[in-house]
N, C-alpha and C positions, 0 to 999 in steps of 0.2 A: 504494500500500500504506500503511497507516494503520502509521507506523513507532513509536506509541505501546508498540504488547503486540507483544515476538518474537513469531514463529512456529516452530515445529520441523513442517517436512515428514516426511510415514512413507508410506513407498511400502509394501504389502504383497504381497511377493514368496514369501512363504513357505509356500505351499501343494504339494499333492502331485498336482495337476493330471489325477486319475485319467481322467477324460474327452477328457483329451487326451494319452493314449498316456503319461501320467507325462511328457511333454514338458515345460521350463520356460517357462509359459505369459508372463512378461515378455521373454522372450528370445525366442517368436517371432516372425516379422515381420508386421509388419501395413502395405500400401502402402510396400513395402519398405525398413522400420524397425523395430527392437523394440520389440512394445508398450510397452516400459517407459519408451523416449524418450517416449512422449509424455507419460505420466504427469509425466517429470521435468520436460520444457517444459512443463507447466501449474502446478506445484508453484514452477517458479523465478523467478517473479514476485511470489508472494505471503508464500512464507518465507524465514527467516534462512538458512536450513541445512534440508537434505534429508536423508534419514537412507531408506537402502532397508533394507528386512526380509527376508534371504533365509537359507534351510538347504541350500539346495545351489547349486552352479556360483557359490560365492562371487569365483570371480577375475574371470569374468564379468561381473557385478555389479560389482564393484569398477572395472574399465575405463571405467565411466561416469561414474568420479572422485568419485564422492560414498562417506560413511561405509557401509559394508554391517555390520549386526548378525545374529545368529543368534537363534532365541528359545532360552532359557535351559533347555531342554527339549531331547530328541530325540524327542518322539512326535507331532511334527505335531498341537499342541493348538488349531489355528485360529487366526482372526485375531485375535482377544484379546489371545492370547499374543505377537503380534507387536508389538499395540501398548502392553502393557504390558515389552516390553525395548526399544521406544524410547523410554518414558517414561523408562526407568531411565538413558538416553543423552544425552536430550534440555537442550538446557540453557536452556529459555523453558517459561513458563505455559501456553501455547496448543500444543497438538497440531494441525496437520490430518493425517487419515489417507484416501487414498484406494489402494485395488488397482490392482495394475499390468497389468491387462487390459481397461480400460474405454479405450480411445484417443479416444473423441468428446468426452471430458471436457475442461474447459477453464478456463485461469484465473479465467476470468471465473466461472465454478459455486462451484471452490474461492473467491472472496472473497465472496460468496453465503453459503458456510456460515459463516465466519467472521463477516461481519456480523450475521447471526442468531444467534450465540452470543452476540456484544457485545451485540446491542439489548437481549436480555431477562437479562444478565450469566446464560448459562444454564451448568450443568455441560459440558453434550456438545448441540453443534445434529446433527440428521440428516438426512439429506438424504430426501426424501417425494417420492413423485410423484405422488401425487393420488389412488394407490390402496393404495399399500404405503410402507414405509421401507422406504430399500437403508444397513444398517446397517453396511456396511463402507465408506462416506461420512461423515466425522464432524470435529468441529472440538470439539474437547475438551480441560480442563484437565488438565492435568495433575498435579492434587491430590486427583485420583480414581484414584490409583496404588494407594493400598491396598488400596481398599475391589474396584480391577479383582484383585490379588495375592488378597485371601482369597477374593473368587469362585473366579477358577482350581485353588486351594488346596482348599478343599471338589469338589472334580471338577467343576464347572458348566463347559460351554463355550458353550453359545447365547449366543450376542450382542446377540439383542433381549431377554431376559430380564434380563437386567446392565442394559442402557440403561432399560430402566422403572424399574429401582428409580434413578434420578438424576434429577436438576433436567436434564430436557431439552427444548428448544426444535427443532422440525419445521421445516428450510428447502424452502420450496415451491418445488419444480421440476415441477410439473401440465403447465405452457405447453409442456415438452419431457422427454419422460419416456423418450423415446429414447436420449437420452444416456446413460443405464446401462447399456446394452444390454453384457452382459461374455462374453466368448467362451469357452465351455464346448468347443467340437470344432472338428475342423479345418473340417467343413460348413459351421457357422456364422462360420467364418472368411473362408472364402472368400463367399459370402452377401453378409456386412457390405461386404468388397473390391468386390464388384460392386454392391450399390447407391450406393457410396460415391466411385464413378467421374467425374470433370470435379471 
C-alpha cells in the first residue's frame, strides 16, 4: 500500500434490497460468509480505516468491528448519499467506495482504482469494464463533498450523472469484467455458489 495518501474505506451497505425479499443483502451469506466479509477483506489491505454505510440491522454491522454510519436521511436516497456521510466521517483525502454484495472483488481491483486516480491526480477513478462503468466502484477525493451535498440537495440521485460532471479517470477492468457480477436475488445467489465451486 503506497502509505503516502490515507485511505478511508466505505462499504455500501445501505440499500433496501427490494429484489431480495428486502433481505440485508451484506448480511447474506455467500460460500458460507456474509457478503460483507468479503468486501471488508478486500478493503483491509488497502485502507487506513473502513467505514460500513448501513440504515438498518446496524448492530449487525457493527459486530464486524468497524465504524457503521447511517446516511443522514431516512429515504433510502442511494449510494450517493452513502458516500457522501462517509465523506462527512472520513478522516483522509482519498475515499474508496465499493458495495457490499460484489464478493469476487479483491484487493488487488481496489489498489487498481486507487492507482488510476493517483496516475492522472483525477477527482473520482471508476471502475469500467470494457463496456459500461459500475459506478458504485470509485476511488475519490474527498473534496468533492460539496459539490456531491448540492447534487443531492437539488433532488438528483443518478450517480453517473454526478460522476460526468468531475475530473474522472476510467480504471480498466475489460480482462475481467466478471468481477462485478453483484447479487440482485437469491437465484442469482445461489448461481454464482455453484459456478464458484473448488
Amino acid at each position: 500500500m503506497d502509505k503516502q495518501t490515507k485511505v478511508t474505506g466505505v462499504i455500501l451497505a445501505g440499500g433496501l434490497a427490494r429484489r431480495m425479499n428486502n433481505r440485508d443483502k451484506g448480511l447474506i451469506s455467500f460460500k458460507g460468509q456474509p457478503m460483507v466479509s468479503y468486501a471488508i477483506a478486500a478493503m483491509n489491505t488497502v485502507t487506513n480505516q473502513t467505514i460500513i454505510n448501513a440504515n438498518r440491522n446496524i448492530e449487525e454491522y457493527q459486530a464486524f468491528g468497524l465504524q457503521v454510519v447511517s446516511d443522514q436521511t431516512d429515504s433510502f436516497d442511494g449510494p450517493l448519499a452513502g458516500v457522501l456521510t462517509a465523506m462527512m466521517f472520513a478522516e483522509t483525502d482519498v475515499l474508496l467506495v465499493m458495495p457490499c454484495d460484489s464478493p469476487l472483488v479483491k484487493a488487488h481491483h481496489l489498489q487498481k482504482l486507487l492507482s488510476t486516480r493517483a496516475a492522472v491526480d483525477a477527482d473520482v477513478a471508476v471502475a469500467f469494464d470494457g463496456e459500461r462503468l459500475h459506478p458504485v466502484f470509485l476511488a475519490i477525493k474527498a473534496t468533492l463533498k460539496s459539490s456531491l451535498q448540492d447534487y443531492l440537495l437539488s433532488g438528483q440521485r443518478k450517480i453517473d450523472l454526478w460522476l460526468e460532471q468531475q475530473k474522472m479517470a476510467k480504471a480498466d477492468f475489460s480482462a475481467e469484467p466478471d468481477i462485478f457480477i453483484n447479487i440482485n436475488s437469491m437465484a442469482e445467489l445461489s448461481d454464482l455458489e455453484a459456478q464458484r465451486e473448488g
